[in-house]
N, C-alpha and C positions, 0 to 999 in steps of 0.2 A: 338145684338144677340137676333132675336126675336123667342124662343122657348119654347113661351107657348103653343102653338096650336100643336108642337109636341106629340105624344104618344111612348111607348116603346113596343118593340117586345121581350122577353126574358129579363124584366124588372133586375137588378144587385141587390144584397142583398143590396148593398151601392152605393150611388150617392148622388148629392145634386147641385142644381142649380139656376142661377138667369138670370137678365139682363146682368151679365159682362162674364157668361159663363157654364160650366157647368165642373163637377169631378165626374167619373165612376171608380168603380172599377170591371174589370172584376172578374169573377169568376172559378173556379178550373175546368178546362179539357172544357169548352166554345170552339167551332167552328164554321166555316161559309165553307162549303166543298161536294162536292159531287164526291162521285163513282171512281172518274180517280185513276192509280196509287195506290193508299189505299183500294180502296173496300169498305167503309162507306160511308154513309150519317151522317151530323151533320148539323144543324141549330138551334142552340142552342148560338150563339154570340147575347150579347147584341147589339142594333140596337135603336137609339131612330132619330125619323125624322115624316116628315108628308110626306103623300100623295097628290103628282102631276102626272096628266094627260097629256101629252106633253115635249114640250119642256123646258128649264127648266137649272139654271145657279146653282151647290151646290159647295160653297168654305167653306172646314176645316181648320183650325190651330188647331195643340195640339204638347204636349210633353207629354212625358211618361216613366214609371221606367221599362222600359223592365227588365225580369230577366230570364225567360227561352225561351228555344226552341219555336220558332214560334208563342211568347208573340206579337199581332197584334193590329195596332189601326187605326182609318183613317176615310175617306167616305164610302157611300154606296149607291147603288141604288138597290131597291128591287122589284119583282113584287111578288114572292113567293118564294118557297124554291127551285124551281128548275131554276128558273129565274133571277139573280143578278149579278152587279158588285162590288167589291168590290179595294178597291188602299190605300195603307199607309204605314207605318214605320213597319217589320218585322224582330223581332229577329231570323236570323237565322245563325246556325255554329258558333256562339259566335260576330255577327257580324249586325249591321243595315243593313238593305236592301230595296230598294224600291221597293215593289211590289202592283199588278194587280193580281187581278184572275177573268177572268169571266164563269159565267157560265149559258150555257142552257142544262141541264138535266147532262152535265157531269163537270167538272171546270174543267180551262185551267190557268194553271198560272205562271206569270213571275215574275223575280228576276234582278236586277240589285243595285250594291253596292252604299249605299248613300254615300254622300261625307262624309270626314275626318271633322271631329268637328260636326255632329251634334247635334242639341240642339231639334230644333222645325221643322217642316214641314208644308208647306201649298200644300194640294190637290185642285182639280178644276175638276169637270166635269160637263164639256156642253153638254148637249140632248139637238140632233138638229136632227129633222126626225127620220130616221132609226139609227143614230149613238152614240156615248158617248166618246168625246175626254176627256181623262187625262193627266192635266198637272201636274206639281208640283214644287213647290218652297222651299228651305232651310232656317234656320234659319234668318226669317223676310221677303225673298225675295217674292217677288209677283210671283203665279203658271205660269210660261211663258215658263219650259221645256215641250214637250209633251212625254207622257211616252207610250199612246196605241190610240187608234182607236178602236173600238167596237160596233159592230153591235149591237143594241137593240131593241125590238119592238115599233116602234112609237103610239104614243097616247095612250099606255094602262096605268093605274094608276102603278106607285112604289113609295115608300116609298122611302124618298130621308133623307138623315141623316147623323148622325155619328155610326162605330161602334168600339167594343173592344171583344178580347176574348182571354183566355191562353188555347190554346191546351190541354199543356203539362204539366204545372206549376201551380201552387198553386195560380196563382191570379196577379193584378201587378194595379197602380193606373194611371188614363189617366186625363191628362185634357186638356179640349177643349177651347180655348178662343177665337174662332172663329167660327160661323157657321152663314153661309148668304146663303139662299136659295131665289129664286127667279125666276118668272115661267111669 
């Protein structure tokens, strides 16, 4: 896990990290959301990753104490606040869910039920050209479901990383013990 050259975007009151990984604790009412449905804009989710121009391999592993409503953790691809993908483990309805949301100027986002016993997830997103496949993988498995397809702008710089944030809830702790970026 080589993230020293990482920087943070909406840096967490608590974190702490090395070679073997990295522990975020989000923080209280934290989002990553634009406009659809809700009416707000939020960009205020912790984000910590470096900057890549191109194409570009980012695989997460983490688990996490989900506790409330739409308690989120996962990858990220960023170029600004109106520009981003985001894909990971979300609490929603009392229940894990795998979601996607991408957005350009408005978010679009999808839910589909992670399996029975989860523990951990591994995400995967390859920028290749214009696109950004999302895989993912279950507790240990290698990311080799595909979950979305998404158009992205080629060659402009994002912020390729991990993120966390509680909506809703008072905070929740994430840990990452995987990030391999590669471009």
């Amino acid at each position: 896990m080589a993230i020293n050259d990482f920087t943070w975007v909406n840096e967490p009151a608590e974190w702490s990290g090395d070679g073997e990984g990295l522990r975020a604790v989000a923080g209280a009412r934290t989002d990553l959301w634009q406009k659809t449905h809700y009416g707000y804009s939020f960009d205020t989710a912790h984000m910590f990753g470096r900057e890549v121009a191109g194409d570009l391999r980012l695989t997460v592993t983490f688990d996490a104490d989900y506790a409330e409503q739409y308690d989120q953790a996962g990858a990220v691809l960023r170029i600004d606040e109106e520009n981003w993908i985001k894909a990971g483990v979300e609490f929603v309805d009392g229940g894990h869910q795998l979601s996607v949301v991408v957005t350009r100027g408005f978010s679009d986002w999808s839910v589909t039920p992670a399996p029975a016993g989860l523990v951990s997830a591994t995400f995967d997103f390859e920028r290749a050209g214009d696109a950004v496949t999302v895989r993912y993988g279950v507790n240990g498995a290698e990311p080799e479901h595909m979950l979305r397809l998404a158009y992205f702008p080629p060659k402009t710089p994002a912020l390729a990383g991990v993120m966390c944030a509680a909506p809703s809830g008072e905070g929740f702790e994430t840990r990452f013990t995987r990030v391999s970026l590669t471009s």
